[in-house]
MILOLO-236970 format. One record per atom (N, C-alpha, C): residue number from 1; atom name; x, y, z. Coordinates in nm, 4 decimals. Example, Ala and Ser with C-alpha at 12.3 -4.5 7.8 and 13.67 -1.06 7.14 Angstrom:
! residues 2
1  N  1.3190  -0.5690  0.7800
1  CA  1.2300  -0.4500  0.7800
1  C  1.3200  -0.3300  0.7800
2  N  1.2850  -0.2250  0.7080
2  CA  1.3670  -0.1060  0.7140
2  C  1.2900  0.0030  0.7870
//
This chain:
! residues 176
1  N  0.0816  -0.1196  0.0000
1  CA  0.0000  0.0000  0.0000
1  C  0.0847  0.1240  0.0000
2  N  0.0068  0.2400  0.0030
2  CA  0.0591  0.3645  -0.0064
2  C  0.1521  0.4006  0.1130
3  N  0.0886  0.3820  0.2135
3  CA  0.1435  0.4231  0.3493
3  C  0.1589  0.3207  0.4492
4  N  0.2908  0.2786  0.4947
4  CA  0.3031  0.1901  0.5738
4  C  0.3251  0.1947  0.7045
5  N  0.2524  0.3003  0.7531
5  CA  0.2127  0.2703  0.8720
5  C  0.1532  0.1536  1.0020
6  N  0.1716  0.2162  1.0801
6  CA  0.0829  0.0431  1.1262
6  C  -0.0161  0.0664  1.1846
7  N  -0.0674  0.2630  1.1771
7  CA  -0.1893  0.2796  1.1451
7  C  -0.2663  0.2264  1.0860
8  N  -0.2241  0.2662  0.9683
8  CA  -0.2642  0.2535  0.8208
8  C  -0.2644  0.0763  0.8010
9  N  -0.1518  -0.0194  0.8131
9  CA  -0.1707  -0.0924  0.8182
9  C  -0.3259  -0.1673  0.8958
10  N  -0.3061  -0.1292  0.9748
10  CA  -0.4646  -0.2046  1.0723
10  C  -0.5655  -0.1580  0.9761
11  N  -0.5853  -0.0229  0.9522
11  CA  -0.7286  0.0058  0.8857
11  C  -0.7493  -0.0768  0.7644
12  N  -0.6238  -0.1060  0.6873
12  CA  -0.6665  -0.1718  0.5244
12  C  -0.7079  -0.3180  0.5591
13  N  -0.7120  -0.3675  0.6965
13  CA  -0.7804  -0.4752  0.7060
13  C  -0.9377  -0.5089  0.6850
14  N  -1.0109  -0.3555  0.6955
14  CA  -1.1167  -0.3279  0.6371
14  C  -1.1339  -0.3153  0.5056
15  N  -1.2254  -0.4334  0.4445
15  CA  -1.2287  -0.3829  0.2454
15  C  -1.2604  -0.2823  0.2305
16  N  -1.3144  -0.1770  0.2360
16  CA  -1.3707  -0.0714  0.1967
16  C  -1.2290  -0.0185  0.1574
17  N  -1.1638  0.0225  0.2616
17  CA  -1.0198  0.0854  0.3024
17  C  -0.9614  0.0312  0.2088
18  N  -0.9359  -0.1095  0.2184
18  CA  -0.8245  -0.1536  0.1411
18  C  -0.8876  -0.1420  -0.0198
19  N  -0.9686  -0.1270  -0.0357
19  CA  -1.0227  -0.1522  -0.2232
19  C  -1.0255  0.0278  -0.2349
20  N  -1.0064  0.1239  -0.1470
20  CA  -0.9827  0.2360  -0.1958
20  C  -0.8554  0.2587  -0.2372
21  N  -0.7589  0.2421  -0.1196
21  CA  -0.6257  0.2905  -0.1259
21  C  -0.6106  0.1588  -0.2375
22  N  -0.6180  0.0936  -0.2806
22  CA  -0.5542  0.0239  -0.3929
22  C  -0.5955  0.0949  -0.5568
23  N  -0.7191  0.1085  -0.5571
23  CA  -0.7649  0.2523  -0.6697
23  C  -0.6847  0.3621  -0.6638
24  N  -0.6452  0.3917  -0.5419
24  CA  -0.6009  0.5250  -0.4944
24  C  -0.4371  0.4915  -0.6044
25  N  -0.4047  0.3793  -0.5382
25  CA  -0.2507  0.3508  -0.5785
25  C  -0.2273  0.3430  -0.7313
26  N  -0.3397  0.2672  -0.7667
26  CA  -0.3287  0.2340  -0.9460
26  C  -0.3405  0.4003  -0.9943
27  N  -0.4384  0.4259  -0.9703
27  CA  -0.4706  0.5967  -1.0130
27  C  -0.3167  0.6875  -1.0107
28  N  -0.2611  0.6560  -0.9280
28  CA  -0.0833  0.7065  -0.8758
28  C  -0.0354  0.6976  -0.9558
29  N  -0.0126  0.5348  -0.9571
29  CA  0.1166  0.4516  -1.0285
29  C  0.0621  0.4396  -1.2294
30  N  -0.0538  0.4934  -1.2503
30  CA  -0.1377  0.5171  -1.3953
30  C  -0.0336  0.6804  -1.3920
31  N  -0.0410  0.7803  -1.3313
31  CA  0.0071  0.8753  -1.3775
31  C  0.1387  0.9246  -1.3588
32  N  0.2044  0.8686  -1.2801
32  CA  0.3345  0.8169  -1.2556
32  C  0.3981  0.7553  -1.4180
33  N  0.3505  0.7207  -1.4465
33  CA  0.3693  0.6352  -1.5399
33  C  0.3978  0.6830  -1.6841
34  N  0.2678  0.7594  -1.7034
34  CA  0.2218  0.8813  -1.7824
34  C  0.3394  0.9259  -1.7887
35  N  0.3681  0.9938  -1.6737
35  CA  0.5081  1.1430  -1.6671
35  C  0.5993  1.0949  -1.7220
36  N  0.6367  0.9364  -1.6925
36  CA  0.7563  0.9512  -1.7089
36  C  0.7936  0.8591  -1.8642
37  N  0.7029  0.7945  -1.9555
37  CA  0.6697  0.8235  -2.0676
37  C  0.6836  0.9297  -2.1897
38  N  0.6502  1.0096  -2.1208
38  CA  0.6494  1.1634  -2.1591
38  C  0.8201  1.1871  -2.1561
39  N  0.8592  1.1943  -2.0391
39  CA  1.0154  1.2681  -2.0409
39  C  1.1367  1.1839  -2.0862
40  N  1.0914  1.0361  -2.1270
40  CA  1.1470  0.9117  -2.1419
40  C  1.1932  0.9290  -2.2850
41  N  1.0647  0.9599  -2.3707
41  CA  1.0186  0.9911  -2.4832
41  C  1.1004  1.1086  -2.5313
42  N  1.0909  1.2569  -2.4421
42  CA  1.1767  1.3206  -2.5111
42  C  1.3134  1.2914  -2.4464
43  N  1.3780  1.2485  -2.3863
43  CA  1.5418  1.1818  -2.3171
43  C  1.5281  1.1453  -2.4686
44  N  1.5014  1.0091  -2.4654
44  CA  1.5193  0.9418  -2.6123
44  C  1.5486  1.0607  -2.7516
45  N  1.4345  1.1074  -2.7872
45  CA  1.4582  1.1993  -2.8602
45  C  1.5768  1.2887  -2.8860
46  N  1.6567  1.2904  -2.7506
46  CA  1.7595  1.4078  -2.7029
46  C  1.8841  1.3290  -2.7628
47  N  1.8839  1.2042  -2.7787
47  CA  1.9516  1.1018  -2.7743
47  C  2.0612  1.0159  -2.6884
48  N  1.9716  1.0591  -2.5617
48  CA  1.9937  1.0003  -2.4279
48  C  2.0125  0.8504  -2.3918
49  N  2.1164  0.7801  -2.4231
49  CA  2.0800  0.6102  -2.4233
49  C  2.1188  0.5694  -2.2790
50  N  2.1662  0.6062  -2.1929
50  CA  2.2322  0.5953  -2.0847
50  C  2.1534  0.5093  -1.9783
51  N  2.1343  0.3788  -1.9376
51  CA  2.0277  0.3357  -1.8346
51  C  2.0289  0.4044  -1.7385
52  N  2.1251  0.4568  -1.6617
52  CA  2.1296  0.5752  -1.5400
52  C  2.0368  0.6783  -1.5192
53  N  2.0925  0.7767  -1.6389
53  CA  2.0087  0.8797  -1.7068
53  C  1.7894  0.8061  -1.6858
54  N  1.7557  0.6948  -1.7440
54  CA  1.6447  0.6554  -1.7231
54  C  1.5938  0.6058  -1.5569
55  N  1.7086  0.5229  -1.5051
55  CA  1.6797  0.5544  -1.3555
55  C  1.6649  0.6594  -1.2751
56  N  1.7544  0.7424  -1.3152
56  CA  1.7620  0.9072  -1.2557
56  C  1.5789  0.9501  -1.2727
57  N  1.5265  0.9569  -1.3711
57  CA  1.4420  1.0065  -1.3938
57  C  1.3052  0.9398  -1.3170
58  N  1.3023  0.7788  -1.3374
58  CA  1.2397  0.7516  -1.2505
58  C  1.2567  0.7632  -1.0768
59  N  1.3829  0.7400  -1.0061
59  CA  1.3055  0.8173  -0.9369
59  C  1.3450  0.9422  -0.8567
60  N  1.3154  1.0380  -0.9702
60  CA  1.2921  1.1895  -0.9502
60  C  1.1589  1.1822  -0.9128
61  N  1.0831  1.1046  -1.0074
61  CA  0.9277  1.1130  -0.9823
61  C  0.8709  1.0262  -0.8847
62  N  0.9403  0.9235  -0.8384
62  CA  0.9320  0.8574  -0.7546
62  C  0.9131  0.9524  -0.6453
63  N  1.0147  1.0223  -0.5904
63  CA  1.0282  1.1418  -0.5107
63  C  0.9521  1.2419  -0.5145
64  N  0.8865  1.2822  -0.5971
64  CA  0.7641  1.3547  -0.6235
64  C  0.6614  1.3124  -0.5889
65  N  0.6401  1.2070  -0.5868
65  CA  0.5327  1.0886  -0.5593
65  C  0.5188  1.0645  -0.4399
66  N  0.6161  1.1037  -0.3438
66  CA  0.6391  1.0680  -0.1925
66  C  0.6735  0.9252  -0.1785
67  N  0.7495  0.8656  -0.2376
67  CA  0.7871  0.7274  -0.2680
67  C  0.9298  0.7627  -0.2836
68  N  1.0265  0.7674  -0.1492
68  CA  1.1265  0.7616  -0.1351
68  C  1.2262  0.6214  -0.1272
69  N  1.3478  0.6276  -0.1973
69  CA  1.4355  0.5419  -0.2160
69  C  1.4962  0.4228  -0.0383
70  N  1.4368  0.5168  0.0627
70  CA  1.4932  0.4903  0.1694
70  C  1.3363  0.4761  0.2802
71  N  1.3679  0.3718  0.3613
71  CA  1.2279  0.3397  0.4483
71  C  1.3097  0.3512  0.5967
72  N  1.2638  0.4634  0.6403
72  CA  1.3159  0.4627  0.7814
72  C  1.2277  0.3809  0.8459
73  N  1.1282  0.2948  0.8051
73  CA  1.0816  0.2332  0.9592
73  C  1.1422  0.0733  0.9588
74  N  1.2689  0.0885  0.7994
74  CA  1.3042  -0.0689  0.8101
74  C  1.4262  -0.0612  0.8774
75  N  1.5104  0.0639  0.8938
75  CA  1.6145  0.1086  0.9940
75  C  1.5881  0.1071  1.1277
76  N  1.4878  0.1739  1.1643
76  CA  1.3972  0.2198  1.3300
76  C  1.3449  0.1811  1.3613
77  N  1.2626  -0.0018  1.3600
77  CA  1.0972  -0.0605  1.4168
77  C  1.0618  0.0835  1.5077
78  N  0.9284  0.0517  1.4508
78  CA  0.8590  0.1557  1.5110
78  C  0.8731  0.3445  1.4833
79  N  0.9551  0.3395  1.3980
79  CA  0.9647  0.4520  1.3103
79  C  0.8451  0.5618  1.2666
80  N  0.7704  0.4511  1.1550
80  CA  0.6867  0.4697  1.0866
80  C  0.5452  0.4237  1.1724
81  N  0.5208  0.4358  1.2703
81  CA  0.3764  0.4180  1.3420
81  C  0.2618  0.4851  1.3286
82  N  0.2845  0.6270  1.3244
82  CA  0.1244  0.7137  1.2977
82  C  0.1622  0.8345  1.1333
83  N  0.2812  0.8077  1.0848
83  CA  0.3288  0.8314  0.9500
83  C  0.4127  0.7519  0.8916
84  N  0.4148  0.8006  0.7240
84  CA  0.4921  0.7021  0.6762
84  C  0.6044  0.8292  0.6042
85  N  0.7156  0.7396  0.6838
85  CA  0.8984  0.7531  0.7106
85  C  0.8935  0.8098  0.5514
86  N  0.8647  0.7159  0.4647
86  CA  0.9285  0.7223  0.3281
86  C  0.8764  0.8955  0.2608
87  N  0.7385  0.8567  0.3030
87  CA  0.6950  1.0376  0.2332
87  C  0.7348  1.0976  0.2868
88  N  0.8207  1.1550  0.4339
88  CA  0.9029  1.2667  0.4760
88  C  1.0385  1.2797  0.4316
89  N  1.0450  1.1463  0.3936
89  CA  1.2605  1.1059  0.3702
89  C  1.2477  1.1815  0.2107
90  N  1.1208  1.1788  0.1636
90  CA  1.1304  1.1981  -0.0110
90  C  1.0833  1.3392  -0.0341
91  N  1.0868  1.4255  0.0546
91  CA  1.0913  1.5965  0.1172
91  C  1.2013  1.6238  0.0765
92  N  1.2701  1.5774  0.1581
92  CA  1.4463  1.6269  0.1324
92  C  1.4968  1.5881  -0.0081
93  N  1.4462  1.4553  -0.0145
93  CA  1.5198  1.3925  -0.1779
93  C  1.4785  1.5107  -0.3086
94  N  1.3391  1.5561  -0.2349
94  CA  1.2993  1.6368  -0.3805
94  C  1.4220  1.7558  -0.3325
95  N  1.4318  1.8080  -0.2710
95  CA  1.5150  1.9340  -0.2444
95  C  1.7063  1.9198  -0.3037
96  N  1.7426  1.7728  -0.3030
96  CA  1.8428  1.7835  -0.3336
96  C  1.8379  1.6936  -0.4945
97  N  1.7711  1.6549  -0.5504
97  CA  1.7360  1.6278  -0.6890
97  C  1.8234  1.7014  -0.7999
98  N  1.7816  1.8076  -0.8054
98  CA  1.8409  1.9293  -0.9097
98  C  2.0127  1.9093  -0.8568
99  N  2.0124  1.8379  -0.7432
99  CA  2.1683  1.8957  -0.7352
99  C  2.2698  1.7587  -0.7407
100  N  2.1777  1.6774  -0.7360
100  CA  2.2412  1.5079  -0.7237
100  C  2.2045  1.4469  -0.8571
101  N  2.1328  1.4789  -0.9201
101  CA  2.1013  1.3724  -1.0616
101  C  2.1909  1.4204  -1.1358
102  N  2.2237  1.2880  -1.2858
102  CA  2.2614  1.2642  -1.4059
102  C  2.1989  1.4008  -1.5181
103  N  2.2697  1.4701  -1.5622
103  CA  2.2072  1.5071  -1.6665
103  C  2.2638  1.6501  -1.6560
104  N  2.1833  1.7430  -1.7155
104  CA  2.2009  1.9029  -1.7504
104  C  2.1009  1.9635  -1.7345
105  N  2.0965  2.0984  -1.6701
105  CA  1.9436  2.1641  -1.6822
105  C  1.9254  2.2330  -1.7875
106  N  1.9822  2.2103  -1.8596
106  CA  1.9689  2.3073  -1.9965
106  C  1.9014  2.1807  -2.1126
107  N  1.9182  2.0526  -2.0875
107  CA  1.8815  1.9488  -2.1670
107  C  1.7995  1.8926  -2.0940
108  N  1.7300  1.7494  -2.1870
108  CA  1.5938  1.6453  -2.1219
108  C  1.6744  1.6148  -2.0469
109  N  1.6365  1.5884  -1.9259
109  CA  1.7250  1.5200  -1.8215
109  C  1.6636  1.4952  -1.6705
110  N  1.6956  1.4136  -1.5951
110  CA  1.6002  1.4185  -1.5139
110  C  1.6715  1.5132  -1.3547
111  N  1.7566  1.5771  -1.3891
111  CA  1.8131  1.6743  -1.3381
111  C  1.7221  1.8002  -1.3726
112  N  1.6535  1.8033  -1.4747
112  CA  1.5634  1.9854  -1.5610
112  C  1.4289  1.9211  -1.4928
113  N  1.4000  1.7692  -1.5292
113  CA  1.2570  1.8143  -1.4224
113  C  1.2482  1.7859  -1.3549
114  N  1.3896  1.7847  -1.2216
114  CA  1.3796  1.7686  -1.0972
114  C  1.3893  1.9791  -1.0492
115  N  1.4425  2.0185  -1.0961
115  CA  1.4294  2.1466  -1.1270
115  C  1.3401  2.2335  -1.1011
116  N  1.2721  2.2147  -1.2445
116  CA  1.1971  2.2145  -1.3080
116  C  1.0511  2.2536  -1.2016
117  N  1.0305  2.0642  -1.1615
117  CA  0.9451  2.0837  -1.0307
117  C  0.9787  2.1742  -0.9376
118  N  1.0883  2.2056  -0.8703
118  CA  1.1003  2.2393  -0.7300
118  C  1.0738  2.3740  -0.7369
119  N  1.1699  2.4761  -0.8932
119  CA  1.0823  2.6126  -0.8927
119  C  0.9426  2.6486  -0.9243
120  N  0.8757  2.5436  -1.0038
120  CA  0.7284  2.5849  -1.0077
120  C  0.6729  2.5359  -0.8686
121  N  0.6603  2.4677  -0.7748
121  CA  0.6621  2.4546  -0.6951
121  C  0.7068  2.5972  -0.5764
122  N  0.7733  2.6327  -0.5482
122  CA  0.8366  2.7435  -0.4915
122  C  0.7855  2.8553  -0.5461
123  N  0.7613  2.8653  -0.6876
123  CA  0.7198  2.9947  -0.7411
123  C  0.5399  2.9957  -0.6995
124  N  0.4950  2.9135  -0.7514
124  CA  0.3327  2.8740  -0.6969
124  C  0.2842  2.8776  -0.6168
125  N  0.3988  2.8560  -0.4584
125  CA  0.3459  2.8321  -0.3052
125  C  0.3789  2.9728  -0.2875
126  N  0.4535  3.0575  -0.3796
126  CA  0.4954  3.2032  -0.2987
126  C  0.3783  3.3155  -0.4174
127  N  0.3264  3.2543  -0.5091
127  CA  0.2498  3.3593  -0.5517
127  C  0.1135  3.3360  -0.5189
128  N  0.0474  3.2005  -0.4801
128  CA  -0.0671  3.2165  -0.3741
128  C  -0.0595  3.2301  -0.2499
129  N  0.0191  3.2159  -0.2015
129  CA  0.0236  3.2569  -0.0494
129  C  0.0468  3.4432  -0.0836
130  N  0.1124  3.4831  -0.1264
130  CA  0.1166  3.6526  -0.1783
130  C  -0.0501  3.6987  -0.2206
131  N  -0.0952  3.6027  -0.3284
131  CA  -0.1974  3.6513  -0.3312
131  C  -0.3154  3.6265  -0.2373
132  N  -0.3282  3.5543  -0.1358
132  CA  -0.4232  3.5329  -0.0215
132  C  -0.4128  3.6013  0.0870
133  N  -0.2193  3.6360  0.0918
133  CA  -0.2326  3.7532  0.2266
133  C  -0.3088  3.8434  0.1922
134  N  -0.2573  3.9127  0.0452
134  CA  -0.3166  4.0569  0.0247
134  C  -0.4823  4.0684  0.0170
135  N  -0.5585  3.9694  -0.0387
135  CA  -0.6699  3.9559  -0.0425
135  C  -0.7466  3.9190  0.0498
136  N  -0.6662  3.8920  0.1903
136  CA  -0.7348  3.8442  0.2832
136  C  -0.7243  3.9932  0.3737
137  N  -0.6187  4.0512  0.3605
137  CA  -0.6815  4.1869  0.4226
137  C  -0.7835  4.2757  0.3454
138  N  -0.7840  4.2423  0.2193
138  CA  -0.8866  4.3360  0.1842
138  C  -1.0335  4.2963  0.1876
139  N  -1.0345  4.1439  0.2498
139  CA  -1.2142  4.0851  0.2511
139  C  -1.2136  4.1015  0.4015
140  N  -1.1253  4.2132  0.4543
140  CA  -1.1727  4.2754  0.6114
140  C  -1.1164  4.1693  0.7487
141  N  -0.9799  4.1186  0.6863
141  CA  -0.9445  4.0016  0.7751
141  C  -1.0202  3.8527  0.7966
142  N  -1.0752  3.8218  0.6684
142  CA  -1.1365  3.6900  0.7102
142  C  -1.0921  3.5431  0.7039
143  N  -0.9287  3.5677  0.6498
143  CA  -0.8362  3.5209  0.5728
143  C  -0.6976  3.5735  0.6270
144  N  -0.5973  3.4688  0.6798
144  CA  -0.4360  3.5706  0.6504
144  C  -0.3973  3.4475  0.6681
145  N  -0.2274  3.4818  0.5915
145  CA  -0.0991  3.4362  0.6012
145  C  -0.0071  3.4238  0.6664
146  N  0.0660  3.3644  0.7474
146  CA  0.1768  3.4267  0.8622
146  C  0.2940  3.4127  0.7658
147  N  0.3562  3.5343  0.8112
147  CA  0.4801  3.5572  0.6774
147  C  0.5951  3.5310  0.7876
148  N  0.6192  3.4861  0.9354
148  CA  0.6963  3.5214  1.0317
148  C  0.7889  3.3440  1.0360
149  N  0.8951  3.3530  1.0139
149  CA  0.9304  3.2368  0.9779
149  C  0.9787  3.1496  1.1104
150  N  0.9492  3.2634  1.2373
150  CA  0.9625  3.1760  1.3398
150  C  0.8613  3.1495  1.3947
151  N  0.7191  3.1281  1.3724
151  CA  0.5923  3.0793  1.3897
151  C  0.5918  2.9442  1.3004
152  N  0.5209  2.8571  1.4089
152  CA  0.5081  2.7248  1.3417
152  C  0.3719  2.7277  1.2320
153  N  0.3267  2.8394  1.2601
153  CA  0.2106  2.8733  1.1412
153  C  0.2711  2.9691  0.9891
154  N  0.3969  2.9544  0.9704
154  CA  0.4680  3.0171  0.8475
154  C  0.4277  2.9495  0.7464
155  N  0.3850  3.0377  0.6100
155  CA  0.3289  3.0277  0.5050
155  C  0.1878  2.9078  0.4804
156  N  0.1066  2.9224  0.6292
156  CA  0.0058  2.8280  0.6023
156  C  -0.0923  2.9734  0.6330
157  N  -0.2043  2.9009  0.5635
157  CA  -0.3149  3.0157  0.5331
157  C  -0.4068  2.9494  0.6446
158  N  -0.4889  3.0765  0.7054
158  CA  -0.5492  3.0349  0.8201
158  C  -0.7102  3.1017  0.8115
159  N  -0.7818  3.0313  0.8212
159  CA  -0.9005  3.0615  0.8175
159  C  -0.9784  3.0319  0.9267
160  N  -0.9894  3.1697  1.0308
160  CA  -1.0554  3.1212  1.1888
160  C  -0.9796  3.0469  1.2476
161  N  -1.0201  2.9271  1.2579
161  CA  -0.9137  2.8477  1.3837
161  C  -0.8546  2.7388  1.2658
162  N  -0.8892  2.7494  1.1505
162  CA  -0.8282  2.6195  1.0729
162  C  -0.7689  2.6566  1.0062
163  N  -0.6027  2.5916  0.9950
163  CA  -0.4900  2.6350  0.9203
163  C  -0.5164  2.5104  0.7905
164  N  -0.4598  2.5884  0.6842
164  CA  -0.4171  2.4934  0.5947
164  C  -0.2947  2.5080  0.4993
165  N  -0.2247  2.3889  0.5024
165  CA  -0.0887  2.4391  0.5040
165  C  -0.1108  2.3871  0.3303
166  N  -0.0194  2.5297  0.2711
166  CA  -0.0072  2.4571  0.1197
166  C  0.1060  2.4064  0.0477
167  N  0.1988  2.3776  0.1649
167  CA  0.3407  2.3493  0.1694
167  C  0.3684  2.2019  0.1369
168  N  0.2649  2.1426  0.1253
168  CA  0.2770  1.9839  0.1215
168  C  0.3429  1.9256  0.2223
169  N  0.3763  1.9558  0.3732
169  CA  0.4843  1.8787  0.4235
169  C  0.6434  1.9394  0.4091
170  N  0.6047  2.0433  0.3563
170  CA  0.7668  2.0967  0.3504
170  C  0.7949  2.2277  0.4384
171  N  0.6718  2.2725  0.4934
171  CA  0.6638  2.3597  0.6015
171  C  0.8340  2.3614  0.6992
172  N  0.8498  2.2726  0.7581
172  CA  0.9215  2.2361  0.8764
172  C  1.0554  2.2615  0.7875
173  N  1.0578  2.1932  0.6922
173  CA  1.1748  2.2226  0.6149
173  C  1.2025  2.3765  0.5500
174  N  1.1315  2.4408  0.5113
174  CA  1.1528  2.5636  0.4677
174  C  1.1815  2.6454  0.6270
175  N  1.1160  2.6081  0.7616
175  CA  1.0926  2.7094  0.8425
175  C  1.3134  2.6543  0.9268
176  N  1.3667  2.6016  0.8422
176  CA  1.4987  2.5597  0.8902
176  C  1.5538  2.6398  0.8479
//
């Protein structure tokens, strides 16, 4: 399954649970798939023959995917109990991607859309959060941003008492 928790584990003992998160997973691993088709396709094109170069790329997206190369709860029993190790370990992996893969950012490579991702990503989380502060003072405070990077509420948008963070999990890491 997706998350190997031993949360998560107990609940997929229920079918409901388990016949979702398995849709859930194909639906993933269907567009997962897709992407990397696509960038495979133009590598090839580039005339990229290198098997590396094609591992690199898979998993860049792997890492995008929150499907990290490394399982801290097979290092730590008990690691991974009320989260799963691998989608936090694959936080960092996306962050050092652009700087550890095969390839060129100027060419197909899975170095440009490890890149690639991390500034649209960065550019996206900083031009809606820009545009929700400003608009949230002008709908009379019903809406704000904390811009204060030593608040554990930095760059999550807060509405009344409910925050929602649009950081994916990378909150903690940016607030370092």
């Amino acid at each position: 399954g997706l998350n190997k928790s031993r949360v998560a584990q107990r609940a997929t003992r229920f079918r409901p649970i388990k016949g979702s998160e398995r849709a859930y997973a194909t639906t993933l691993n269907v567009q997962g798939m897709g992407v990397f088709e696509k960038y495979a396709q133009s590598m090839w094109d580039a005339g990229i023959r290198s098997e590396k170069a094609y591992k690199d790329l898979a998993q860049v997206i792997n890492h995008a995917r929150g499907y990290s190369d490394i399982n801290p709860g097979q290092i730590i029993p008990g690691f991974n109990t009320f989260f799963s190790g691998r989608n936090m370990v694959s936080r960092f992996q996306i962050l050092m991607d652009p700087l550890t893969r095969e390839g060129s950012l100027f060419e197909d490579s899975a170095r440009q859309l490890a890149a690639k991702n991390l500034a649209s990503f960065v550019a996206g989380n900083a031009a809606l959060l820009g545009f929700l502060g400003t608009t949230g003072a002008l709908a009379g405070g019903a809406w704000s941003v904390d811009a204060d990077p030593r608040s554990t509420d930095f760059g999550k948008l807060r509405v009344g008492n409910t925050r929602i963070d649009t950081l994916a999990g990378f909150g903690p890491i940016v607030r370092l």
